[in-house]
C-alpha positions as a Python dict, from the first residue, in 0.01 Angstrom:
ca = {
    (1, 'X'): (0, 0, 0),
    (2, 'X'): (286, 251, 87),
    (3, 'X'): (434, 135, -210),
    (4, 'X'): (174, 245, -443),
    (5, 'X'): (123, 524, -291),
    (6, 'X'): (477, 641, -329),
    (7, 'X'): (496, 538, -711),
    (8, 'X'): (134, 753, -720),
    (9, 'X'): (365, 1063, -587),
    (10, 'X'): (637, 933, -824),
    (11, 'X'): (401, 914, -1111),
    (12, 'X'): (245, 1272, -1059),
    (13, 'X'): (595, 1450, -1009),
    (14, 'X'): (413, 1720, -828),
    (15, 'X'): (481, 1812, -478),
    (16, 'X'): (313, 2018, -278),
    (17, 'X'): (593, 2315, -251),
    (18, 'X'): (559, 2269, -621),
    (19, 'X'): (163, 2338, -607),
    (20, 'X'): (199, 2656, -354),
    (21, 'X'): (490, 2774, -591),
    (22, 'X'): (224, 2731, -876),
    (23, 'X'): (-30, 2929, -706),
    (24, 'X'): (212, 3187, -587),
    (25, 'X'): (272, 3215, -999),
    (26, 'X'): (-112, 3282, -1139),
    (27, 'X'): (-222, 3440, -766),
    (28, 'X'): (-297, 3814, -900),
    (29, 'X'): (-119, 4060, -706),
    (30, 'X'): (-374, 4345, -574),
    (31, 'X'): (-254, 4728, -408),
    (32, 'X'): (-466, 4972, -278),
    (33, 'X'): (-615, 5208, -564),
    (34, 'X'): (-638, 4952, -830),
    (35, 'X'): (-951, 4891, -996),
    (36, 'X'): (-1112, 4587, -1050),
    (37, 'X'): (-1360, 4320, -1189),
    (38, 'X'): (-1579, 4132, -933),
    (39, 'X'): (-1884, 3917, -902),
    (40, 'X'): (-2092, 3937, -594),
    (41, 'X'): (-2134, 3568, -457),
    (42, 'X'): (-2265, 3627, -141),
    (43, 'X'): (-2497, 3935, 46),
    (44, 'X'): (-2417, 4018, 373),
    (45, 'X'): (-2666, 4227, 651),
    (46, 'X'): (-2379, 4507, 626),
    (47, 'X'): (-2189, 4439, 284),
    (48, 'X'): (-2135, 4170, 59),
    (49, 'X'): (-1849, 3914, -21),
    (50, 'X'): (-1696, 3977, -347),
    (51, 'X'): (-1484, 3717, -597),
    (52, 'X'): (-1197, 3945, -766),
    (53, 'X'): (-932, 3655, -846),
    (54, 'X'): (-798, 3649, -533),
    (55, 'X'): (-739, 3372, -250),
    (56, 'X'): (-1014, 3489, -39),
    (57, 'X'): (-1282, 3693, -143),
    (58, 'X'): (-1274, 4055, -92),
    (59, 'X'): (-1541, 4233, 128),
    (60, 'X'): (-1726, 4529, 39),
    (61, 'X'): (-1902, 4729, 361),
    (62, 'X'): (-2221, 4881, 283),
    (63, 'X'): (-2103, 5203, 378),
    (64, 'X'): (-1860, 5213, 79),
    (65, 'X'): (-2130, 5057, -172),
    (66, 'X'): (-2241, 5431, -259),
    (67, 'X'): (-2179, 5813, -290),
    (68, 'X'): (-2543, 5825, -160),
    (69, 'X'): (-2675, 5661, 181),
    (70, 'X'): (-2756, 5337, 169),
    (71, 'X'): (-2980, 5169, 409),
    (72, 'X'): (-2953, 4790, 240),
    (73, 'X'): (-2679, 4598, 26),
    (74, 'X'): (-2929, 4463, -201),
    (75, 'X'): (-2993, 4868, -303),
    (76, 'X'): (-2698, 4848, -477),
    (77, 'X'): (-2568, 4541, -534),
    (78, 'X'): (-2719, 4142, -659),
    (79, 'X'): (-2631, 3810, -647),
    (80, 'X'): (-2396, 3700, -961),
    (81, 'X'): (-2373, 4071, -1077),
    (82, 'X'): (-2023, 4194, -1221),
    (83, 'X'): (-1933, 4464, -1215),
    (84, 'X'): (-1607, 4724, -1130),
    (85, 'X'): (-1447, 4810, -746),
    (86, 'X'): (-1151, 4999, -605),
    (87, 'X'): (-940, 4842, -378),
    (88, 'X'): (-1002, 5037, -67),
    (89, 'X'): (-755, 4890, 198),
    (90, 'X'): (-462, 4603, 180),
    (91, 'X'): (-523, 4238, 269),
    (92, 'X'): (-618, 4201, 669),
    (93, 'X'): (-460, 3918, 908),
    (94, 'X'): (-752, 3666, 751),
    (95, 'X'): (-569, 3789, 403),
    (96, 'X'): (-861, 3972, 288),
    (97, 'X'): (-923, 4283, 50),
    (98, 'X'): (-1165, 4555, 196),
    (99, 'X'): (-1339, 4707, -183),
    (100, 'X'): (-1536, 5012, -249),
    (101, 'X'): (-1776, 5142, -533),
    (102, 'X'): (-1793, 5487, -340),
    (103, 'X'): (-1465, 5595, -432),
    (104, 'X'): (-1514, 5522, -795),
    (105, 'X'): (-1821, 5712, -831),
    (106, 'X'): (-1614, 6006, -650),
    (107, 'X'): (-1322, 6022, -874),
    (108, 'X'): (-1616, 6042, -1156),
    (109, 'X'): (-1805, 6256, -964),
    (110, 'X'): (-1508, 6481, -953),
    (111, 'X'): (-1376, 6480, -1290),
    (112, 'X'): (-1763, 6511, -1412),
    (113, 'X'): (-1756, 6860, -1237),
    (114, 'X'): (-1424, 7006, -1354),
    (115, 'X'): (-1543, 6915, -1705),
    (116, 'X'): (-1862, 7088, -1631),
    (117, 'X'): (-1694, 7394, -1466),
    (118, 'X'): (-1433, 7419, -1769),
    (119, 'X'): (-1753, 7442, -1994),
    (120, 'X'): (-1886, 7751, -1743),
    (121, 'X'): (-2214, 7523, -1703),
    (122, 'X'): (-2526, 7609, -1542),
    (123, 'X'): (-2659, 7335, -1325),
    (124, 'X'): (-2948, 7228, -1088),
    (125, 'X'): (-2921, 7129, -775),
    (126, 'X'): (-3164, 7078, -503),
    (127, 'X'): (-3130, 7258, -106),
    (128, 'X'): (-3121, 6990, 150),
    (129, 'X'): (-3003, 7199, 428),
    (130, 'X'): (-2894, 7605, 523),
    (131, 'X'): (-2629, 7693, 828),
    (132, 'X'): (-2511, 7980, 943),
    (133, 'X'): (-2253, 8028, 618),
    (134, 'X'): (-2490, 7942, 346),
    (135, 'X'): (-2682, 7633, 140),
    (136, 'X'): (-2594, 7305, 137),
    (137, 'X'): (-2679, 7102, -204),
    (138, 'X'): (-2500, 6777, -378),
    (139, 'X'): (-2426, 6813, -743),
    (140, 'X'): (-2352, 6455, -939),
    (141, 'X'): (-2330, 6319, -559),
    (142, 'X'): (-2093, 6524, -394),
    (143, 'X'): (-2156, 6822, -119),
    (144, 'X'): (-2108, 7136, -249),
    (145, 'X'): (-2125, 7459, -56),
    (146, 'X'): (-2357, 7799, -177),
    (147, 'X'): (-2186, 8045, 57),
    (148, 'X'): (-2469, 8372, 171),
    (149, 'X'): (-2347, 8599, -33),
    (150, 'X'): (-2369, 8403, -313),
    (151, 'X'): (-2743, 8327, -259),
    (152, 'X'): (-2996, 8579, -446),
    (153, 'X'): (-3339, 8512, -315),
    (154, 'X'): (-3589, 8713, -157),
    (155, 'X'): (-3731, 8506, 98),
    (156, 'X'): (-3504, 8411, 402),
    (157, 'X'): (-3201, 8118, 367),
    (158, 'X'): (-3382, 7865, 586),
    (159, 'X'): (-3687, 7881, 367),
    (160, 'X'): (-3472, 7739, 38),
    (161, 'X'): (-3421, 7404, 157),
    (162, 'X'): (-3633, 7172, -82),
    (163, 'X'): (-3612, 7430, -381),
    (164, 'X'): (-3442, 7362, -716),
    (165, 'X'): (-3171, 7620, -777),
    (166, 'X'): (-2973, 7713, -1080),
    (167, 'X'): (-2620, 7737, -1021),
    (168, 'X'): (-2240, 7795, -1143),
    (169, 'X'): (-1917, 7680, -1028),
    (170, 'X'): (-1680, 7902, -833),
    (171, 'X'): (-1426, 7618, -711),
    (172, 'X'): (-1356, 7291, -788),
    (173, 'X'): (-1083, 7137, -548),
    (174, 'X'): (-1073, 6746, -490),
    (175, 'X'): (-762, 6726, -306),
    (176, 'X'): (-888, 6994, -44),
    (177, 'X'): (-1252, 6838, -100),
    (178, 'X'): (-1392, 7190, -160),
    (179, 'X'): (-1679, 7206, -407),
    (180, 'X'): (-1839, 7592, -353),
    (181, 'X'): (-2117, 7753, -575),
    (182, 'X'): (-2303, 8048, -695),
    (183, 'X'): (-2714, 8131, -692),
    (184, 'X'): (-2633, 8471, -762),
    (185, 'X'): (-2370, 8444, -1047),
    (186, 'X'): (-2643, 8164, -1238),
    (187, 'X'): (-2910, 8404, -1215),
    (188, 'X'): (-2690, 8718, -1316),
    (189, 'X'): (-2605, 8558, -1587),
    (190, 'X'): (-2931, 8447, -1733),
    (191, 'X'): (-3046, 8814, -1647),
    (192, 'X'): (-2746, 8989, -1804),
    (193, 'X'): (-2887, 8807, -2134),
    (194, 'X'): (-3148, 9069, -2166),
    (195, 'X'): (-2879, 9379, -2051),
    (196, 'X'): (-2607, 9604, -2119),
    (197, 'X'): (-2468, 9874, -2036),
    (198, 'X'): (-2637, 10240, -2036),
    (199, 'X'): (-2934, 10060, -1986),
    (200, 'X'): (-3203, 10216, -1787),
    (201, 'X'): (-3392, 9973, -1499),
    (202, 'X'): (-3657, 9988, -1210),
    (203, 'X'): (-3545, 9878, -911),
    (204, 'X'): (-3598, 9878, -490),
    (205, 'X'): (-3295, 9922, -246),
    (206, 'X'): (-3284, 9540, -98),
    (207, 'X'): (-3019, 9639, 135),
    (208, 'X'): (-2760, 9943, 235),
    (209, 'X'): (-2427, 9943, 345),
    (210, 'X'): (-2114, 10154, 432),
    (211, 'X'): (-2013, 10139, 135),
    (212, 'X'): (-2308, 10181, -127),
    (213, 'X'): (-2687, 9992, -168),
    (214, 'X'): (-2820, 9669, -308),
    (215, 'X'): (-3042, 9710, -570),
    (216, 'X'): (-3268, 9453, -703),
    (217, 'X'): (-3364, 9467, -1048),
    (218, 'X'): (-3609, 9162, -1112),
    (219, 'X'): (-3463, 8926, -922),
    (220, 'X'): (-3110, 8984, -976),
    (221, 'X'): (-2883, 9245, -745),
    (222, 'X'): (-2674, 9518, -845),
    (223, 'X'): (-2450, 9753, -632),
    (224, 'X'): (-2493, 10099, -647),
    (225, 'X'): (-2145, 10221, -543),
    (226, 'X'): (-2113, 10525, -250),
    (227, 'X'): (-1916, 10687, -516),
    (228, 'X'): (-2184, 10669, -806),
    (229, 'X'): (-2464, 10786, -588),
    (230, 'X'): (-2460, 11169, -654),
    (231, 'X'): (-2163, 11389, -757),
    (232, 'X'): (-2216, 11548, -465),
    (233, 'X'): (-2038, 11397, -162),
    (234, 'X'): (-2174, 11146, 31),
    (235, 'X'): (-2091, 11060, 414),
    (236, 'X'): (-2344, 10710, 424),
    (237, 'X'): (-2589, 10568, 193),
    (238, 'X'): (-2808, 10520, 461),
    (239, 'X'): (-2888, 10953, 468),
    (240, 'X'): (-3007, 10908, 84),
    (241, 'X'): (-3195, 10553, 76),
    (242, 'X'): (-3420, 10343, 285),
    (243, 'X'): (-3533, 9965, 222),
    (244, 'X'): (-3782, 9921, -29),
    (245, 'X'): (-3698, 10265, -178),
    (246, 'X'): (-3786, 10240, -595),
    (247, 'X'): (-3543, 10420, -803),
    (248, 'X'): (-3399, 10434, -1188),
    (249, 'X'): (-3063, 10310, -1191),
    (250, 'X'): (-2844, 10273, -1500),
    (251, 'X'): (-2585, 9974, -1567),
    (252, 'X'): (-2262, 10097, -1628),
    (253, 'X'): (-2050, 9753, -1617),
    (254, 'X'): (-2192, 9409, -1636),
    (255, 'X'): (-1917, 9134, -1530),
    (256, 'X'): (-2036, 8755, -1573),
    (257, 'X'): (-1756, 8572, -1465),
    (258, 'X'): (-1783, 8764, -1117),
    (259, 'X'): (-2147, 8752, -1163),
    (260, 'X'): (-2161, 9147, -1070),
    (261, 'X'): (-2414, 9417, -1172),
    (262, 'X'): (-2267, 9778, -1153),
    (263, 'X'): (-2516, 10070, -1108),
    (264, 'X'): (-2551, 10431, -1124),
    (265, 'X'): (-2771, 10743, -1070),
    (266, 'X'): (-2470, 10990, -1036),
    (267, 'X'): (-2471, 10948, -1395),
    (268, 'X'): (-2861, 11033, -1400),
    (269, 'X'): (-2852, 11348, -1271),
    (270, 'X'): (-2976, 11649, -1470),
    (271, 'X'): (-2760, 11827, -1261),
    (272, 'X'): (-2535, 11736, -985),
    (273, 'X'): (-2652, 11718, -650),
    (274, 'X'): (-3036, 11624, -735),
    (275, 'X'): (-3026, 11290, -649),
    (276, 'X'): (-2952, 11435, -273),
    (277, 'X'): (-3218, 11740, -370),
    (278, 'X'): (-3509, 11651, -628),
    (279, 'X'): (-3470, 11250, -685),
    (280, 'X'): (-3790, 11296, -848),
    (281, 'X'): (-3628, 11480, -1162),
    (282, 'X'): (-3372, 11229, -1179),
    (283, 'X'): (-3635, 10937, -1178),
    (284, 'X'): (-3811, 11158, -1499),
    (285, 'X'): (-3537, 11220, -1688),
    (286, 'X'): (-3351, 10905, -1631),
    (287, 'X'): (-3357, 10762, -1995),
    (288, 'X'): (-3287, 11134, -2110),
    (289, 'X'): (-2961, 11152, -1924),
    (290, 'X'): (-2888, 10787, -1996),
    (291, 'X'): (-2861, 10866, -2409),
    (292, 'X'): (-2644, 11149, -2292),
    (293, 'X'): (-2450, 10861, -2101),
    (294, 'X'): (-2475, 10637, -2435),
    (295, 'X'): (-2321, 10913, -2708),
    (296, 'X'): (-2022, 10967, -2423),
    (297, 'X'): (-1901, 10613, -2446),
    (298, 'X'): (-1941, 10626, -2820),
    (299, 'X'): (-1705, 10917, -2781),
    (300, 'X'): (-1484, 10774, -2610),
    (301, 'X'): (-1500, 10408, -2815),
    (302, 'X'): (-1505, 10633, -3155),
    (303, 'X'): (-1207, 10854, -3016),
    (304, 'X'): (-1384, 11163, -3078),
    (305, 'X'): (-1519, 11424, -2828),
    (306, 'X'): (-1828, 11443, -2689),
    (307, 'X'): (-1899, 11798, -2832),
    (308, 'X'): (-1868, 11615, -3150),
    (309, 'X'): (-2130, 11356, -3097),
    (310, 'X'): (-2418, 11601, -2960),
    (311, 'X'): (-2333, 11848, -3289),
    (312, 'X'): (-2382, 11515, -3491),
    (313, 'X'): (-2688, 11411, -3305),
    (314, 'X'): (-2829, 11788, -3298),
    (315, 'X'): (-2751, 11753, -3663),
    (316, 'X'): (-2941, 11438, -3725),
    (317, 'X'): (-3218, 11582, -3529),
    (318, 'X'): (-3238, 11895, -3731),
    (319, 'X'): (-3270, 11663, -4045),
    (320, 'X'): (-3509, 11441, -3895),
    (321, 'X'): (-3736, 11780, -3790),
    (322, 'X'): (-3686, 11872, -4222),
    (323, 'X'): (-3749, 11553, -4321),
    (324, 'X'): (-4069, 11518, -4082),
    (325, 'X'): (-4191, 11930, -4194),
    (326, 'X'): (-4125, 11791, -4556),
    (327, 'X'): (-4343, 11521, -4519),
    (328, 'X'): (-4617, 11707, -4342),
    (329, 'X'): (-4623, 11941, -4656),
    (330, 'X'): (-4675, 11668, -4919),
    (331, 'X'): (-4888, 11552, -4692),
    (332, 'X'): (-5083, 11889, -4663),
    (333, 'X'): (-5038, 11915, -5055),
    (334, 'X'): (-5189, 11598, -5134),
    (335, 'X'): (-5499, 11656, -4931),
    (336, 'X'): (-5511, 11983, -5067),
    (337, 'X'): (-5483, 11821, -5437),
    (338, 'X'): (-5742, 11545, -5350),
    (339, 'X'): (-5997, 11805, -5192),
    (340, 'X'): (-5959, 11996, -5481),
    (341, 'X'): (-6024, 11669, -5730),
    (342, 'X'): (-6327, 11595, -5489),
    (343, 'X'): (-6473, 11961, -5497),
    (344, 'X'): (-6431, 11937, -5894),
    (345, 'X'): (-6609, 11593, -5899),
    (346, 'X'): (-6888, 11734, -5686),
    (347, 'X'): (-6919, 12013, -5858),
    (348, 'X'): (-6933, 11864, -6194),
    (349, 'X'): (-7182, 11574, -6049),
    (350, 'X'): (-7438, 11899, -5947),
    (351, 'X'): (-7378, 12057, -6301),
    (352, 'X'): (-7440, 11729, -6482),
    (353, 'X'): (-7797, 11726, -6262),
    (354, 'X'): (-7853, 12060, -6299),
    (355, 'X'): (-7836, 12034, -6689),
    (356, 'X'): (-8048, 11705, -6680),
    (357, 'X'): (-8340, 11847, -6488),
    (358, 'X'): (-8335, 12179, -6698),
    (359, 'X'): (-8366, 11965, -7057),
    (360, 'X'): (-8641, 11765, -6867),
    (361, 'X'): (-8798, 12070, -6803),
    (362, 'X'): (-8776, 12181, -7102),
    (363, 'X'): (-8857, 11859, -7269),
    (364, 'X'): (-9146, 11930, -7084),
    (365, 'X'): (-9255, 12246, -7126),
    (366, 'X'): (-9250, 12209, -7502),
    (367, 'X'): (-9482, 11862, -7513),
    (368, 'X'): (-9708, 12077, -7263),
    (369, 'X'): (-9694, 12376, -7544),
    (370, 'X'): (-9749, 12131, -7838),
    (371, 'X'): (-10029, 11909, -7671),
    (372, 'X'): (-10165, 12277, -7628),
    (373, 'X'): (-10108, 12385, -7981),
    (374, 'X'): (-10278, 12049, -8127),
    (375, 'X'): (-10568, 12090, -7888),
    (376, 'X'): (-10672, 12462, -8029),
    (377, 'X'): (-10703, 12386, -8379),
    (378, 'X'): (-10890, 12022, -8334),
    (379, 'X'): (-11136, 12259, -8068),
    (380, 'X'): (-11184, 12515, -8384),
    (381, 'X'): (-11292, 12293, -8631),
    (382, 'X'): (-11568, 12113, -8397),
    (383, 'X'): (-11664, 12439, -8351),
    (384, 'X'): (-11676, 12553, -8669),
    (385, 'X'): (-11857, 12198, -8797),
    (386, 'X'): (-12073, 12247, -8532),
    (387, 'X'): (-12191, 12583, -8677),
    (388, 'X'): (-12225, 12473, -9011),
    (389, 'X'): (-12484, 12187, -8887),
    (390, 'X'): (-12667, 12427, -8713),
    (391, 'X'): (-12677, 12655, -8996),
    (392, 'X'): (-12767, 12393, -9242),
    (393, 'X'): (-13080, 12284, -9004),
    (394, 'X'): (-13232, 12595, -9024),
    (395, 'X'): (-13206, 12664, -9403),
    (396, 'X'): (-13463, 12332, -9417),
}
């Protein structure tokens, strides 16, 4: 029995050093990072067991099965499914990997976002929570941050949570893990689509500070600078404006990337001072002052002086006045022409009727005079025959 057991060993020619060396040759080697193939073959209450190739099956913990909570494996993961995981941690004491799908969908998440914020896209994200700083909202999974000043709503930060905001990137930082965001700058944008500058707007002071007011202008803010209040001196905004004061302001710089609305009335004012002593004459002759505004930038685009421009635009107002007097004339002359035609028409119309009814008068009068004329000779010879009979009678 030994015997044939050691020509068995003999026979095979394979030892077991020689198996373990074979093993060591085809066993994969894995490192922490790597990504991999694996088929779930077993669901655990808190993960699931995972076959990558290796001598013991890897282990995946349901906290690293998602970006997103997960309350159950099966969420995420089935039975036989294949599919890709990082290699989270080195092999244990029992020799086993520990694997995550979490970090995959970050580095995706991550390079999905500096893609978007090298195209300068809008997106949408939804509130799930305010603090003290600003918004909190996940965009393709991860937290990102809106910081206050960067939210432009009307109603107060804690009320956002639940709402749908639009939104641009203003850092993108994976190493430092720093994802921050813009309200304001998304809606500036969209509004500055329907602006420029030297434009003329409605708006209500939303806030004041040291340093100048916030204006809204539909739903968008602007800054009306200290310094382009009035061109008279100014100590505080607060001595010209109150909240929920209504005012024309003009844009005199629009700056997407910053996502910044620069105002004016200093450049409003018929005069200066009268936004600190008649605001209402600034408010009428806003758009007035604003062309004014308008033909100095062309000046200054143009390279020409500003003297230059109003005795062009005078010009082209004198010719408009010509062209518009010229116009009223041939105007006047054509009327003129076409009451004349109409008086003629009318007038030859009455003589045409005139001239009928006279030659039916006429017509008239001469049947009535030669019905008469017939009449008076046919009445004389009746007469006369009438005579003659009674003339004859008596003769017999």
């Amino acid at each position: 029995m030994v015997n044939q057991q050691a020509n068995s060993t003999t026979d095979i020619g394979f030892t077991h050093e020689d198996f373990a060396a074979l093993l060591d040759k085809y066993d994969y080697h894995f490192s922490p990072g790597d990504i991999v193939a694996g088929t779930v073959f077993s669901m655990e209450p808190r993960g699931a067991l995972i076959d990558i190739g290796a001598k013991t099956a890897a282990y995946i913990p349901i906290q690293e099965m998602s970006i997103n909570r997960v309350d159950n494996p099966t969420e995420v993961l089935q039975a036989d499914e294949t599919r890709e995981f990082f290699i989270l941690t080195d092999e244990n004491e029992d020799g086993q990997l520990t694997l995550s799908i979490r970090r995959i969908e970050y580095m995706r998440a991550w390079e999905r976002v500096r893609q978007l914020q090298q195209e300068d896209a809008t997106v949408r994200s939804n509130v799930f929570a305010t603090n003290r700083g600003g918004a909190l909202v996940r965009i393709e999974g991860l937290r990102g941050f809106i910081p206050g000043s960067h939210i432009s709503a009307r109603e107060a930060k804690e009320d956002l949570v639940g709402e749908d905001l639009p939104l641009k990137f203003l850092e993108v930082d994976e190493e430092r893990n720093r994802l921050v965001l813009s309200h304001r700058r998304a809606l500036v944008e969209r509004k500055m689509n329907g602006l420029e500058v030297g434009q003329v707007v409605k708006g209500s002071v939303r806030g004041i500070k040291p340093y100048g007011a916030f204006i809204d202008i539909g739903g968008v803010s602007g800054l009306l600078h200290i310094s382009e209040i009035s061109h008279d001196h100014i100590d505080t905004p607060h001595s010209v404006f109150g909240v929920n004061d209504e005012l024309k302001v003009m844009i005199i710089d629009l700056d997407a990337e910053r996502g910044r609305i620069s105002l004016s009335t200093k450049q409003l004012e018929p005069e200066p001072g009268d936004m600190l002593k008649n605001r209402q004459i600034v408010f009428d002759k806003a758009e007035e002052m604003a062309e004014k505004y308008r033909q100095k930038l062309l000046a200054e685009a143009e390279g020409i002086s500003l003297e230059e421009v109003e005795a062009a635009a005078a010009e082209e107002a004198v010719e408009e006045e010509v062209v518009e007097a010229v116009e009223e004339e041939v105007a006047e002359a054509v009327e003129e022409e076409v009451a004349e035609a109409v008086e003629e028409e009318v007038a030859e119309a009455v003589e045409e009727e005139v001239v009928e009814a006279v030659e039916e008068e006429v017509v008239e009068a001469v049947e009535e005079e030669v019905a008469e004329a017939v009449e008076e000779p046919v009445t004389e010879i009746v007469e006369d025959s009438e005579e003659e009979m009674v003339g004859a009678g008596t003769e017999e």
